[in-house]
C-alpha positions as CSV (number, residue, x, y, z in Angstrom):
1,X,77.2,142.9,90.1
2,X,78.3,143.6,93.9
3,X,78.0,141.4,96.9
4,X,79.2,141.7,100.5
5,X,82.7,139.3,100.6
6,X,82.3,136.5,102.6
7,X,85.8,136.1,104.3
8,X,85.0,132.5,104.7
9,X,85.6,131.8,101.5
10,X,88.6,134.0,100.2
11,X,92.2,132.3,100.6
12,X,94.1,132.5,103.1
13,X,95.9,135.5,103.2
14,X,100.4,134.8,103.5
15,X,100.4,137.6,106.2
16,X,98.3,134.8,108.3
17,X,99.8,131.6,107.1
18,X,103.4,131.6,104.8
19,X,102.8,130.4,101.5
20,X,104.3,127.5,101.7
21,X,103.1,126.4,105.4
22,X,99.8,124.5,106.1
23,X,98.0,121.7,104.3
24,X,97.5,122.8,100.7
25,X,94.4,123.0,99.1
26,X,93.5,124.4,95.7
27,X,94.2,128.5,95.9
28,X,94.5,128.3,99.6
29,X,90.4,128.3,99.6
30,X,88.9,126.6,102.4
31,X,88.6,122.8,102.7
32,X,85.1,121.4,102.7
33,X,82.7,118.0,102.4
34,X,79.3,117.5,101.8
35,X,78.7,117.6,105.5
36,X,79.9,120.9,106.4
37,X,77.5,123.6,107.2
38,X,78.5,126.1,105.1
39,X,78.1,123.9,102.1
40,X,75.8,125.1,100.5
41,X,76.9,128.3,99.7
42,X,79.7,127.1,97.8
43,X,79.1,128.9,94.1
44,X,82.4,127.2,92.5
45,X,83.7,123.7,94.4
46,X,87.2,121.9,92.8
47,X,87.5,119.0,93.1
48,X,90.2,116.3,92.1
49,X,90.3,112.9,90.8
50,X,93.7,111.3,91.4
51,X,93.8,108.5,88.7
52,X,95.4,107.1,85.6
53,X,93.8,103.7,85.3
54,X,93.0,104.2,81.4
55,X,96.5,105.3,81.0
56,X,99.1,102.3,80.0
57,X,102.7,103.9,78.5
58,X,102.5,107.4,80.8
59,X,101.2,107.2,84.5
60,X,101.7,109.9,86.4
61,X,98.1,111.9,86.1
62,X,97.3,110.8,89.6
63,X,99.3,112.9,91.0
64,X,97.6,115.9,89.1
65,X,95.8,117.1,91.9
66,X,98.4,116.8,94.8
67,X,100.3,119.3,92.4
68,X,97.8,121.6,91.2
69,X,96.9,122.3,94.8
70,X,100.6,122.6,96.1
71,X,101.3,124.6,92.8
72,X,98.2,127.1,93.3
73,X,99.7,128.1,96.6
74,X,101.4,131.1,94.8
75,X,97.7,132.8,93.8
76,X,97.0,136.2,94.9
77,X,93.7,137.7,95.6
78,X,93.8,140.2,93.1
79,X,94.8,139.7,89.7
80,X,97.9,142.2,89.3
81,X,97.3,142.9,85.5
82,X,93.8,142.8,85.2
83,X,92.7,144.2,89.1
84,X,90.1,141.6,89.5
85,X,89.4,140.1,92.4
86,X,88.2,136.2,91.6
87,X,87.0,135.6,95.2
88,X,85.4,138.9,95.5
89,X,82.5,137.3,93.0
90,X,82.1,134.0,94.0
91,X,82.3,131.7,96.8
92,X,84.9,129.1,95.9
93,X,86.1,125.9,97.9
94,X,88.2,123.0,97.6
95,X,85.7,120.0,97.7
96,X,88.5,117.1,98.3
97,X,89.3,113.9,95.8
98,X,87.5,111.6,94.3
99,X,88.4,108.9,96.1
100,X,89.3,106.1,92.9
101,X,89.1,102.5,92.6
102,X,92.8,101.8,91.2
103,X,91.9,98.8,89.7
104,X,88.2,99.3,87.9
105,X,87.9,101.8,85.4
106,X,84.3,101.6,85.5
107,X,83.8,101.9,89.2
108,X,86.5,104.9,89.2
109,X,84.1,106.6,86.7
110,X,80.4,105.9,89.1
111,X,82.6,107.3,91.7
112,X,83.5,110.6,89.3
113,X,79.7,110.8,89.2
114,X,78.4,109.9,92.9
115,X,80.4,112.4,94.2
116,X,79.2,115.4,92.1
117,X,75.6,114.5,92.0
């Protein structure tokens, strides 16, 4: 299957922006809401949800997302071993955090669903 790339979507290349400059997002893909114009071509959207409210004995999932974004910084466009380009198939962007209700499980989990539906 072959499309035309649509640079909007591909990470930001470290020749433009160091690696670890800039407000991270996951892969270094573009930053987007529901009200953005381009929306609707997203193919693949991440999003987080920063919470542990279930959790009792070991907090710390919350901060899941904040690290899997600053973490992904280090991706490449191209998969050295395998030569495939991800970003060349799909557009991908990074769709925010859920934004949770520390204190109500139950409305943590309607906000999980508002926001994808």
């Amino acid at each position: 299957m072959s499309r035309d790339v649509d640079p909007f979507f591909q990470p930001i290349s470290a020749m433009e922006l160091a690696r670890f400059a800039g407000v991270p997002t996951f892969m270094r893909l573009p930053h987007m809401t529901a009200d953005h114009p381009r929306f609707d071509d997203i193919n693949i959207g991440l999003l987080g949800v920063p919470w542990d409210g279930g959790t009792t004995n070991r907090p710390g999932a919350r901060h899941g997302p904040r690290q899997m974004r600053d973490l992904s910084t280090m991706i490449r466009a191209m998969n050295p071993v395998t030569n495939i380009s991800p970003f060349a198939s799909v557009n991908c962007a990074d769709l925010g955090d859920v934004p949770p209700n520390p204190v109500d499980i139950q409305d943590s989990l309607n906000r999980v669903t508002d926001f994808i539906s």
